[in-house]
C-alpha positions, 0 to 999 in steps of 0.5 A: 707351529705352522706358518703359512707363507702367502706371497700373492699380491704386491708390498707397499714399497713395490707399489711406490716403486712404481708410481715413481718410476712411472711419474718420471716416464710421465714427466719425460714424456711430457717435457719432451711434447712440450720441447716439441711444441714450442720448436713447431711454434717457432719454425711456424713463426719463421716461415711465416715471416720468410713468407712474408718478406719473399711476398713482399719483395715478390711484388715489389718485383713484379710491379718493376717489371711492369714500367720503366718509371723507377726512382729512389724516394727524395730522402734515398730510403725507398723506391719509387715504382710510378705511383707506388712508394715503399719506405722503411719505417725503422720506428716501427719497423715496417715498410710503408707502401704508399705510407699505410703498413705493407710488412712488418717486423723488418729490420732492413730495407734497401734499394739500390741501383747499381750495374744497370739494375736495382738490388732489394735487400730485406732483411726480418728481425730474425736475420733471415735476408731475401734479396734479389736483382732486378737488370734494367734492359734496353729495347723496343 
C-alpha cells in the first residue's frame, strides 16, 4: 500500500488557534485605547476646570488692581470691587458676579483681608485650589 503523505495547508485546531490568540491581542489593544481615551477625557476635563477657576481669579485681581474701592460683601461671603460683586453660591456651586453666574463647579470661595492685603482662595470640585495675595499699597 502507498500512502502519500500531504502536509500542505493548515488543520483546524491551528486555525482556531489563531483566531484566539488573535482576538485576545485584539481585546488588548482595544481595552488599552479605551483606558487611554477615557484618562485624555479626564485631564481634559481638569485643565479646563484649572483654567477656568486660574481665569477666574485672573480678573478678580485684575479688577483690584484698577481701585482702591475694595470691601467684603454685607453678608462676609464675597468682594465687593466698586461696582462689581462676587459671591459664592454653595447651592449651586458657583460664584455670582454681580448676581448672573461667573464660574461654576467651585467648592470654595474666600476673601479675606489680612496683613494690608487681600487672599482669594478658590478651590474647584476637583480639590484643585488657586490662591493668590493681593498687597494694598500706600502712595501718591
Amino acid at each position: 500500500m502507498n500512502t502519500t503523505n500531504n502536509e500542505k495547508g493548515i488543520t483546524l485546531v491551528e486555525t482556531l488557534a489563531v483566531i484566539v490568540i488573535t482576538a485576545l491581542i485584539a481585546i488588548l489593544i482595544f481595552k488599552l485605547q479605551l483606558t487611554s481615551s477615557e484618562q485624555y477625557k479626564r485631564q481634559v476635563n481638569q485643565n479646563q476646570q484649572l483654567n477656568e477657576i486660574s481665569y477666574v481669579l485672573k480678573v478678580i485681581t485684575k479688577e483690584m488692581r484698577k481701585t482702591t474701592d475694595i470691601n467684603s460683601t454685607e453678608d462676609g461671603i464675597g468682594i465687593k470691587i466698586k461696582n462689581a460683586e462676587y459671591k459664592f453660591d454653595e447651592n449651586t456651586k458657583t460664584i455670582n458676579k454681580n448676581d448672573e453666574p461667573f464660574a461654576i463647579n467651585i467648592k470654595e470661595f474666600k476673601v479675606t483681608y489680612e496683613e494690608n492685603g487681600w487672599v482669594i482662595i478658590i478651590e474647584n470640585l476637583e480639590e484643585k485650589i488657586v490662591t493668590t495675595k493681593i498687597v494694598v499699597r500706600g502712595g501718591n
